[in-house]
N, C-alpha and C positions, 0 to 999 in steps of 0.2 A: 529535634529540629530537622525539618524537611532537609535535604540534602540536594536531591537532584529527582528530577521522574524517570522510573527505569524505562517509562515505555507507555506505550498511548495504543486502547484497542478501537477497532474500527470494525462494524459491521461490514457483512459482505453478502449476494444473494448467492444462494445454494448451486453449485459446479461453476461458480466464476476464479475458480483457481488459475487457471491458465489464460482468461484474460486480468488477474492482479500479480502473476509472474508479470507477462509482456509491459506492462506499468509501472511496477514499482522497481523490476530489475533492466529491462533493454532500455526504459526512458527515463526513466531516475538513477540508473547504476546503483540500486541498494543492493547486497547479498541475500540468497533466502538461507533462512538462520533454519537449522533442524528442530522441529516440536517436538515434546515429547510424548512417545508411541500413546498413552493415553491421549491425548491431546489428540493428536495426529487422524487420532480414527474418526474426530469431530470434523475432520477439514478443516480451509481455509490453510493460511499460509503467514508465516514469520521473518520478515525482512530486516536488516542491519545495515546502516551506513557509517562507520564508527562507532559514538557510542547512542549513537539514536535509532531506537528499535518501534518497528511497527507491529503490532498484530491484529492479523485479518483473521476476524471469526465470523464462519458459516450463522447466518441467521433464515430460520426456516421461513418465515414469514415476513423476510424484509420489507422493509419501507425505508430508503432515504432520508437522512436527517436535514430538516429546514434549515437550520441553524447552525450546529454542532461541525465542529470541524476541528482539526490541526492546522495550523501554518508551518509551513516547510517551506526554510529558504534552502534554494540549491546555489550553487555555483556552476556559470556556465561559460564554455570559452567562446562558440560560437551560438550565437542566441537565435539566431533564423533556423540553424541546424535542428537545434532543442525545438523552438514552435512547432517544426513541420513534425517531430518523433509526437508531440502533445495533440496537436491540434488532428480532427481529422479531416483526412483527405475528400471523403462525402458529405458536404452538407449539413442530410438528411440526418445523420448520427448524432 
């Protein structure tokens, strides 16, 4: 019998590591979790918020999924705070 999902993987495009730190760790406060050294040499990156774990894997040929997503409820104290860390500052982006 299913129990619980250890974890949910998520595409990512090749050397977006350091913009899915600034994301999932300074605006969502999740921890990045260590991969292991196999794994590791693939990229991408493994985040923790308790017991809800993400993993971001390097896809060479990404495309974007239409449809397919997570829903992640956060908790927040100040909610305009949190927009402006989400939302960006230019527009164009």
């Amino acid at each position: 019998m299913l129990a619980a999902v250890d974890h949910v993987q998520l595409a990512a495009p090749p050397r977006s590591e350091d913009t899915l730190r600034a994301y999932y760790v300074d605006v969502l406060g999740m921890t990045e979790i260590p991969k292991p050294p196999v794994l590791a040499a693939r990229g991408g990156c493994w985040f923790q918020a308790g017991p809800v774990q993400l993993h971001l894997g390097i896809e060479k040929d990404f495309r974007p999924a239409k449809k397919a997503h997570p829903g992640l409820r956060v908790t927040v104290g100040n909610r305009l705070e949190f927009l402006e860390k989400v939302r960006p500052s230019d527009p164009g982006v």
